[in-house]
C-alpha positions in Angstrom: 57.0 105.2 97.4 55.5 108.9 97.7 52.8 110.4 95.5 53.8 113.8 94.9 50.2 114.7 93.9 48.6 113.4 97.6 51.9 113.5 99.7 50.2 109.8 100.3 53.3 107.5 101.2 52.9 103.4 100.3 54.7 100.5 101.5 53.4 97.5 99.6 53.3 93.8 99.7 52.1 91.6 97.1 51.2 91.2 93.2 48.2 93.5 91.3 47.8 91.1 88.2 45.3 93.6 86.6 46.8 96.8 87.3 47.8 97.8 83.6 43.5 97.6 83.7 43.4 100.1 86.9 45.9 101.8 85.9 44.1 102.5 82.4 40.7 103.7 84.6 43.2 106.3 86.5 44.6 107.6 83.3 41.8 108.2 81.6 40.4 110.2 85.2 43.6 112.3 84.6 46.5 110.9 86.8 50.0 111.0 85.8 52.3 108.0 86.5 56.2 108.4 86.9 56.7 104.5 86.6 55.5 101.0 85.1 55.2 99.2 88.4 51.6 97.8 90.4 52.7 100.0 93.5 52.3 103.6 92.3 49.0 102.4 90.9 47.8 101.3 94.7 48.9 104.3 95.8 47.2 106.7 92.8 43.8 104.1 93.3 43.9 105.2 96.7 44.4 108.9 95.9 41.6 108.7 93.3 39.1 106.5 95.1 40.4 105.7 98.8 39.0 102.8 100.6 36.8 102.4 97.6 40.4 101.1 95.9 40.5 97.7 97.1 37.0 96.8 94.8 39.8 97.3 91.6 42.1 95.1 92.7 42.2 91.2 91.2 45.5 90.1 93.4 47.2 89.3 96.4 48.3 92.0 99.0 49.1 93.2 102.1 49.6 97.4 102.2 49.6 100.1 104.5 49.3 104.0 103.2 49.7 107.3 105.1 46.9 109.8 103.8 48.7 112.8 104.5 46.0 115.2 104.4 43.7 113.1 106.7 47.0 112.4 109.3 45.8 108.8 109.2 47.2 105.0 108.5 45.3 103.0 105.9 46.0 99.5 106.2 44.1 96.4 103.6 44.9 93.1 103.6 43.6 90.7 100.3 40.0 89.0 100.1 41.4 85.3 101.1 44.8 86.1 103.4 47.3 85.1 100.6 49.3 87.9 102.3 49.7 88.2 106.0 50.0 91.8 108.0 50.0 92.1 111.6 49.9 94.5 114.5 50.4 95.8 117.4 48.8 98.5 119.7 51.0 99.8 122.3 50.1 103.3 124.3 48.7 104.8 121.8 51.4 104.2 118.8 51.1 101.1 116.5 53.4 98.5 114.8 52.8 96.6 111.8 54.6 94.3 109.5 54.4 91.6 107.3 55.6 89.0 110.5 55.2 88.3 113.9 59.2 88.4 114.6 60.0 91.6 112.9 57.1 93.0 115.8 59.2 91.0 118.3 62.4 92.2 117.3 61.3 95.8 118.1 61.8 94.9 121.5 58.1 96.7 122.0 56.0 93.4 121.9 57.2 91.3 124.9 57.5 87.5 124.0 54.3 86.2 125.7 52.1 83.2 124.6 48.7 84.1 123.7 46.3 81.8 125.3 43.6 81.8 122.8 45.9 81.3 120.2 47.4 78.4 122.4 44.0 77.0 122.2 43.4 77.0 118.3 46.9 76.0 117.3 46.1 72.5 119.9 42.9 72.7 118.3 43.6 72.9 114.6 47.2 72.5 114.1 47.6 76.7 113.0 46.5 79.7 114.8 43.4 81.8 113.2 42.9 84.9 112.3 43.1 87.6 114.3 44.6 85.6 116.6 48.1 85.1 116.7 50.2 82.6 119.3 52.0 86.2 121.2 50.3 88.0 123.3 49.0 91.2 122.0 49.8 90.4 118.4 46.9 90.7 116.0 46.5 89.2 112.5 44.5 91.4 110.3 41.8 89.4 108.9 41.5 89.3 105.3 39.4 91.3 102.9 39.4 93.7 105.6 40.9 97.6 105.7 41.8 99.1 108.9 42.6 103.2 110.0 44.1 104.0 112.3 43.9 107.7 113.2 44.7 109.6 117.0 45.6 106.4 118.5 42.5 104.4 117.6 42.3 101.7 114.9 39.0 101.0 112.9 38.8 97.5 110.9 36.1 96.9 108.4 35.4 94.3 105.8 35.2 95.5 102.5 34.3 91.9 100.9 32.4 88.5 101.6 31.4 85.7 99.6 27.8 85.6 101.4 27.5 89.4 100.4 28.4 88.3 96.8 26.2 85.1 96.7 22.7 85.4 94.8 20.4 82.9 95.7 18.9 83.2 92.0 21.6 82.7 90.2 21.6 79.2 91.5 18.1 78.7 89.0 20.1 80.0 86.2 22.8 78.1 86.2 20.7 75.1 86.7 19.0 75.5 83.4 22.1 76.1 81.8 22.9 73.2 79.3 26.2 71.2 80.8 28.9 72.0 77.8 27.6 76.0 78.4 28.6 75.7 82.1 31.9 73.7 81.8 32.9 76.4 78.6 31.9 79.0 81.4 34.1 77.5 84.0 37.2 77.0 81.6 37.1 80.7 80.5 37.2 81.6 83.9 39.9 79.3 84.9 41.7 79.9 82.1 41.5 84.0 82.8 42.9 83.9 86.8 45.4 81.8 85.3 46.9 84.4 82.9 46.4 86.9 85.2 49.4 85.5 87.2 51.7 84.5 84.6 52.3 88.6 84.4 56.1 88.6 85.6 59.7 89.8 84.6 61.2 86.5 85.0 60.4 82.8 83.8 57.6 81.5 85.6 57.0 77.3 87.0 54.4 75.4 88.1 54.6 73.3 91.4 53.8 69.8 89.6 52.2 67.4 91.6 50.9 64.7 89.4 47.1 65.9 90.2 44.2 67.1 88.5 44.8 70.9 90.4 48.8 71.4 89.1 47.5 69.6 85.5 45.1 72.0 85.2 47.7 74.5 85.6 49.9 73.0 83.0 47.2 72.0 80.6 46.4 75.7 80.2 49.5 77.3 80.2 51.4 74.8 77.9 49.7 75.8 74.7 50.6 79.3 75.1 53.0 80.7 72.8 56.9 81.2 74.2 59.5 79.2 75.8 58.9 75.7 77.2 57.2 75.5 80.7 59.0 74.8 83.4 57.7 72.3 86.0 59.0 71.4 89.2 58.2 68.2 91.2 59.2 66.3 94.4 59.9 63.2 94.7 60.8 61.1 97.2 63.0 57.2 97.3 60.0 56.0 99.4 57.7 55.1 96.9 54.3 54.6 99.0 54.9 58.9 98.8 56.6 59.3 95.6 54.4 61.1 92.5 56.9 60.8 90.4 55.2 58.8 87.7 52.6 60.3 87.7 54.3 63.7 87.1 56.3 62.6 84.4 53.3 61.3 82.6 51.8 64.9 82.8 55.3 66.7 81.8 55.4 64.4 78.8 52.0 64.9 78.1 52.3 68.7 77.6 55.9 68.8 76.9 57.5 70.8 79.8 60.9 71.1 80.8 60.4 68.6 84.1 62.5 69.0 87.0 62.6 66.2 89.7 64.0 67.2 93.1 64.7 64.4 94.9 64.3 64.7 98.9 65.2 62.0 101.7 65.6 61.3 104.8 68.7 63.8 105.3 67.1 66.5 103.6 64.5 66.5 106.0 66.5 66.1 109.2 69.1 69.3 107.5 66.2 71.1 106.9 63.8 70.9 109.7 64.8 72.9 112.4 65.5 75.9 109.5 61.6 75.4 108.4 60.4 75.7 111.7 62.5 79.3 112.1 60.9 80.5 109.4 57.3 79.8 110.3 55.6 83.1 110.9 52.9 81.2 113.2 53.3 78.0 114.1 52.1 75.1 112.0 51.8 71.3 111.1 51.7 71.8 107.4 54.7 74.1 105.9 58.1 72.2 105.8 57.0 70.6 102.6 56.3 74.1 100.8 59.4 74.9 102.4 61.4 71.6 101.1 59.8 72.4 97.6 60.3 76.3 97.8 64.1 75.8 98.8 65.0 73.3 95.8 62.9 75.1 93.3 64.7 78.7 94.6 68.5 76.4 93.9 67.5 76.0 90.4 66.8 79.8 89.7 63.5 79.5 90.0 61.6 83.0 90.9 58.0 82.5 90.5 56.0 79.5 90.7 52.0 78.8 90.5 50.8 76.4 92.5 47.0 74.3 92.5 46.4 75.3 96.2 42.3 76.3 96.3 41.2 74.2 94.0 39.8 71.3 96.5 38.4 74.3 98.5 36.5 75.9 95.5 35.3 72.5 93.2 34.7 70.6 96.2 37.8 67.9 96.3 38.4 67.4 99.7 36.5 64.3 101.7 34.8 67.3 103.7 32.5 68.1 101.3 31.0 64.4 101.5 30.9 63.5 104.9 30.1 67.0 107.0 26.6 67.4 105.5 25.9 63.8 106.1 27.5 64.2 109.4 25.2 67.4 109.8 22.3 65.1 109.1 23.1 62.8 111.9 23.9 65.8 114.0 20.9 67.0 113.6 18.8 63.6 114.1 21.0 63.4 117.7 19.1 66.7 119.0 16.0 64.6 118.4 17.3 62.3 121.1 17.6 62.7 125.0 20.6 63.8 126.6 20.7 60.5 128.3 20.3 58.3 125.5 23.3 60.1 123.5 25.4 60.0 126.6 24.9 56.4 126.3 25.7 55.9 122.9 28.9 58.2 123.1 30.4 55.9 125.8 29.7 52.9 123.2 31.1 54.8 120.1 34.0 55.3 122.8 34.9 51.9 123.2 34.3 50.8 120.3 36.7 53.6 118.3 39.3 52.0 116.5 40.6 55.8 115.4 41.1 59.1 116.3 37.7 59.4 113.5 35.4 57.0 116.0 36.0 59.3 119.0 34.9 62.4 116.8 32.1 60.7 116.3 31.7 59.8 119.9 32.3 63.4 120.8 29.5 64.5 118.1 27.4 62.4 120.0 27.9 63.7 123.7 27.4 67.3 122.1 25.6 67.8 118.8 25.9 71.4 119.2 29.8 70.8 118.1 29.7 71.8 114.2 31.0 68.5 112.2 33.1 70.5 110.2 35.4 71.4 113.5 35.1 68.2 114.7 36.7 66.4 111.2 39.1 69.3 111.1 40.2 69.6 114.1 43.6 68.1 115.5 43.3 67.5 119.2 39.1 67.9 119.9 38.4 69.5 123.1 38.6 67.2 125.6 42.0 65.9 124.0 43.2 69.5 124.4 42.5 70.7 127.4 43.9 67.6 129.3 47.5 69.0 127.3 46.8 72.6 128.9 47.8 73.2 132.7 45.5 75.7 132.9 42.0 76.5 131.1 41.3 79.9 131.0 37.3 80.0 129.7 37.3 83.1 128.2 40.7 82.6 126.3 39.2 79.3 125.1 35.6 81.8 124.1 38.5 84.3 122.1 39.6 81.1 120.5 36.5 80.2 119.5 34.9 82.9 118.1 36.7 83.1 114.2 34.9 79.7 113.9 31.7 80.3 115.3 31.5 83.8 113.7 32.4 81.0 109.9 30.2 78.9 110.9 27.4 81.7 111.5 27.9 83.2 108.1 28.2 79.9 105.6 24.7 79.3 107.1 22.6 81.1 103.6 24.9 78.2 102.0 23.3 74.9 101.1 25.9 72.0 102.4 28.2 71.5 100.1 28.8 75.2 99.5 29.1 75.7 103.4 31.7 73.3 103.5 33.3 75.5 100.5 33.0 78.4 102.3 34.6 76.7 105.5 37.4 75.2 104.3 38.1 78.6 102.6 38.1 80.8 105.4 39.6 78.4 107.7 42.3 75.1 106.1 43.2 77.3 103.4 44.0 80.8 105.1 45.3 80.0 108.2 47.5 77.0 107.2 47.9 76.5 103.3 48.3 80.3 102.6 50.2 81.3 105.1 52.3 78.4 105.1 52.9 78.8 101.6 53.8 82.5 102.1 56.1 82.2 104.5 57.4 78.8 103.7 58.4 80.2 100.0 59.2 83.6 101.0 62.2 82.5 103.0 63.8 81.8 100.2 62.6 84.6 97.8 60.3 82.6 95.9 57.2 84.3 95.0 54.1 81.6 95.2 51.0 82.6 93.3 47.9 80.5 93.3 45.4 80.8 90.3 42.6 79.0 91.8 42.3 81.5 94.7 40.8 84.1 93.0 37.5 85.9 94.1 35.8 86.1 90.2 36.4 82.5 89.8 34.7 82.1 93.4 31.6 84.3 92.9 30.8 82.2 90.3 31.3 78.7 91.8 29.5 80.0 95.1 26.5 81.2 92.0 26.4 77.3 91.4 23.8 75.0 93.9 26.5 72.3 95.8 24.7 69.8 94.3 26.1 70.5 91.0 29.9 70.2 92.7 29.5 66.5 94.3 28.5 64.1 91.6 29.8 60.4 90.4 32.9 59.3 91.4 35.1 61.8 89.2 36.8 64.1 92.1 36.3 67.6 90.8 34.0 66.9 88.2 33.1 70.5 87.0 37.2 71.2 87.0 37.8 68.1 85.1 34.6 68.6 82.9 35.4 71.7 81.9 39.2 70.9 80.5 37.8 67.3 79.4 40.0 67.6 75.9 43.1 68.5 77.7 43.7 66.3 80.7 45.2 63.0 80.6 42.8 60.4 81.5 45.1 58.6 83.8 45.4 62.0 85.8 41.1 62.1 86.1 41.0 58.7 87.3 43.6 58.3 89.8 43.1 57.9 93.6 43.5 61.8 95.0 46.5 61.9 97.4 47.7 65.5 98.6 51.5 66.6 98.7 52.8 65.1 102.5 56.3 64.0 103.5 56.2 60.7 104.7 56.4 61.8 108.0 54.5 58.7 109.5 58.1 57.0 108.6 60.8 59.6 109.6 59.4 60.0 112.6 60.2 56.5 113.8 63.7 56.6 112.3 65.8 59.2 111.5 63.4 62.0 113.1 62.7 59.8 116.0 65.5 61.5 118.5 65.3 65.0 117.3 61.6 64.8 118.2 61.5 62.4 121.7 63.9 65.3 122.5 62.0 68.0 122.5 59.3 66.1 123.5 59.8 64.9 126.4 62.4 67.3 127.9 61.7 70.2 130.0 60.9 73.6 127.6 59.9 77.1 127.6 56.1 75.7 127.4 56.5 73.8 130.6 54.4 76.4 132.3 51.0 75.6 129.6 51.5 71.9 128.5 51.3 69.2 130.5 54.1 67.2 129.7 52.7 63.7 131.3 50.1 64.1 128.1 52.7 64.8 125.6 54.4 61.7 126.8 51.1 59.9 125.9 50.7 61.4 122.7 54.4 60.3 121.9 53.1 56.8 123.2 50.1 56.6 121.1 51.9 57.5 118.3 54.4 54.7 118.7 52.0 52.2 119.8 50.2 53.4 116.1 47.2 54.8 117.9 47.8 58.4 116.9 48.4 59.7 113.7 51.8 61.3 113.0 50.1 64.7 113.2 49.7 65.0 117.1 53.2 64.6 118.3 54.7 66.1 115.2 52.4 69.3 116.1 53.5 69.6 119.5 57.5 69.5 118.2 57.1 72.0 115.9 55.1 74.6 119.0 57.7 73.9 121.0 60.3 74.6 118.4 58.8 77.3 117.7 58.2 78.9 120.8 61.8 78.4 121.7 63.1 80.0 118.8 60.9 82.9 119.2 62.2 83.0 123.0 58.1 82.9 124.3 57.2 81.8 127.3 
């Protein structure tokens, strides 16, 4: 779109759920609009305030803009990375898209792994930000703008929970009476929610069976209007299967409940088309794209999902055993080298799981951060006996986007480091971009109420303490929509969506995978495949979670059907 006004041209990603609001501030500082949609009022915010723009905005983006009277390329990306945008410099001319594969199918980006993003992707199962997995490839890191302007390019971050977080407010909210805070906490809930249900078709909710997706429905039910639409999955092996507990929710609120029912087949049809349409490689998306495809069948358009609500209320196990494993961290520097050495090789033997030789590892080296250590898929010395080759200051490039999270959740008291953490890192580099792409691929727009930086300034305003207390997961969440949910949703064990990979791997899955496994591929020259062997081993021998082998089938699908090497 072109601004007649600037000569400004736009090309826009994304959703601006307030922009009748913007668009109301530019009116009223005298600009004219020629049409009703969220894009012209990007490009007439940027006209009006330039970078300045982005502080406006309550949504999810990715957009680039050519100021035509300062010759230059504005480029932003959204405060949490719901949408992706990547580049490429190349002799002075850049590239940049919305994927990885429309920069390779320029022909200008040669098909080359990236060794630091080889690194991270062994490490933690995705690639971070900026990194990508091709060479020369760069992921613009979100809440950030770039310009680029006589062959140069210019980032800058234009937002940051620790910039946002006031130490006092924590004393406020602490005298705060408990019904105050949870009636504070609903309104603001309740508000990102609404935001998103802004649409020209019917909207869904993913329905899960959970206190995140309830949530969702619980708010959104007593509205006024047609019947909500939910949409769950469920599967014939019933150790996975949510399906009661989704029905009970659906009947609770009265939705119009749709069951899609995957098996076996579904996921061996569906696979190797999931994989293709990974933007960066990852352990975590054919289920978003399982969901996303059946959902898309029955005319579904939009859908809102519960993704960052474990991140922001504190749901996930993280946020109870990295402080205490900070604690013992920190006791270990107290000790000798010698003595921890000594202990490690115990730990070592002893390690029953993949969990005890964390531990171990924490031990030899308390300078590892915890939080790395329980996300992490293969920990270091596990990875580099898979790479051929080391390459120290790939594995320092690889490195850095954690140290650099790591250095800045530091003002944070535990538990709200670990929030921090786990949104900067799980949630952008493999549930958000998974979810993008995974849902995209079959034009299924995903939005994601809990993911919304007002909500987040004020749970980062709140002392950790307040997040982690009882047994109820979620408490504050829960609390605070107390009249609404169904007490069999509080109370029930918390289980996230997953395939039941851990079967269809040693059945139907089982040849597709010992395939590419442990055949020759166009990774030969980085993985060792005597240790991919071993990994298949361990996993059959039920030493290794599903996770390890599975993530090395889907990098060497992927890399195969990018043509990298």
């Amino acid at each position: 779109m072109c601004d007649p006004e600037t000569g400004n041209w736009i090309v826009f990603n994304g959703e601006i759920y307030n922009f009748r609001m913007v668009r109301s501030r530019l009116e009223q500082a005298g600009r004219r609009f020629n049409s009703q949609t969220d894009t012209e009022v990007v490009l007439k915010a940027y006209g009006c305030w330039g970078a300045e723009c982005l502080q406006h905005f309550r949504g999810m983006f990715a957009i680039a803009i050519w100021d035509s009277a300062r010759r230059q390329l504005f480029l932003a990306r959204d405060r949490f990375g719901e949408k992706p945008l990547y580049y490429s410099l190349r002799d002075g001319n850049l590239l940049f898209g919305s994927e990885v594969r429309s920069l390779l199918a320029t022909g200008l980006v040669q098909p080359i792994i990236s060794e630091a993003g080889l690194v991270q992707f062994l490490g933690f199962g995705s690639v971070c930000d900026p990194v990508t997995l091709v060479d020369g490839v760069r992921s613009l890191p979100p809440a950030h703008y770039a310009v680029w302007k006589d062959g140069e390019l210019q980032a800058t971050r234009y937002w940051s929970l620790e910039n946002t977080f006031r130490t006092g407010t924590n004393t406020e909210w602490a005298q705060m009476p408990l019904d105050c805070l949870r009636e504070r906490i609903r309104d603001a809930v309740e508000e990102a929610v609404v935001l998103r249900t802004v649409s020209d078709v019917p909207i869904g909710v993913f329905l899960s069976g959970g206190i995140d997706s309830g949530a969702l429905v619980s708010i959104l039910s007593g509205r006024p209007g047609a019947a909500l639409n939910t949409f769950s999955i469920v599967f014939p092996e019933s150790d996975y299967s949510e399906a009661e507990f989704s029905r009970n929710i659906a009947h609770h609120f009265g939705t119009e409940h749709h069951e899609l029912r995957l098996c076996r087949t579904d996921a061996l049809e569906c696979v190797t088309d999931a994989i293709a349409a990974m933007d960066q490689p990852t352990i975590d998306g054919v289920n978003t794209f399982m969901i996303s495809r059946r959902a898309a069948e029955e005319g579904l358009k939009v859908a809102l999902s519960g993704l960052g609500a474990d991140e922001l209320f504190a749901g996930y196990s993280t946020f109870r055993t990295v402080p205490l494993m900070e604690r013992i961290a920190w006791l270990l520097g107290i000790l000798g080298p010698r003595l921890r050495k000594m202990l490690s090789r115990v730990c070592r033997l002893l390690a029953t799981s993949n969990k005890g030789v964390k531990v171990a590892r924490l031990l030899s080296d308390p300078s590892l951060h915890p939080y790395s250590l329980m996300r992490g898929l293969f920990i270091p010395g596990q990875r580099d006996r898979l790479l051929l080759r080391v390459n120290p200051a790939a594995i320092a490039e690889a490195d850095a986007p954690m140290h650099d999270c790591l250095w800045h959740s530091l003002r944070f008291d535990p538990i709200n480091r670990v929030s921090s953490l786990e949104l900067q890192n799980y949630m952008t580099n493999t549930l958000l971009r998974d979810t993008d792409s995974m849902s995209m691929a079959h034009s299924l727009e995903v939005r994601v109420p809990f993911v919304d930086h007002v909500l987040a300034e004020l749970l980062f305003s709140l002392p950790g303490s307040a997040k982690v207390q009882g047994a109820t997961p979620k408490h504050l969440l829960v609390g605070s929509l107390r009249k609404s949910l169904p007490i069999e949703v509080v109370n029930r064990h918390k289980r996230g969506f997953t395939l039941p990979f851990e079967h269809w791997l040693r059945t139907d899955l089982r040849q597709e995978v010992e395939k590419v496994l442990l055949s020759d591929t166009s990774l030969n020259e980085w993985i060792d495949r005597r240790e991919v062997r071993k990994v298949w081993t361990g996993f059959l021998t039920g030493k290794l979670n599903w996770s390890r082998p599975w993530s090395l089938y889907v990098l060497g699908k992927w890399a195969s059907s990018c043509g990298l090497s």
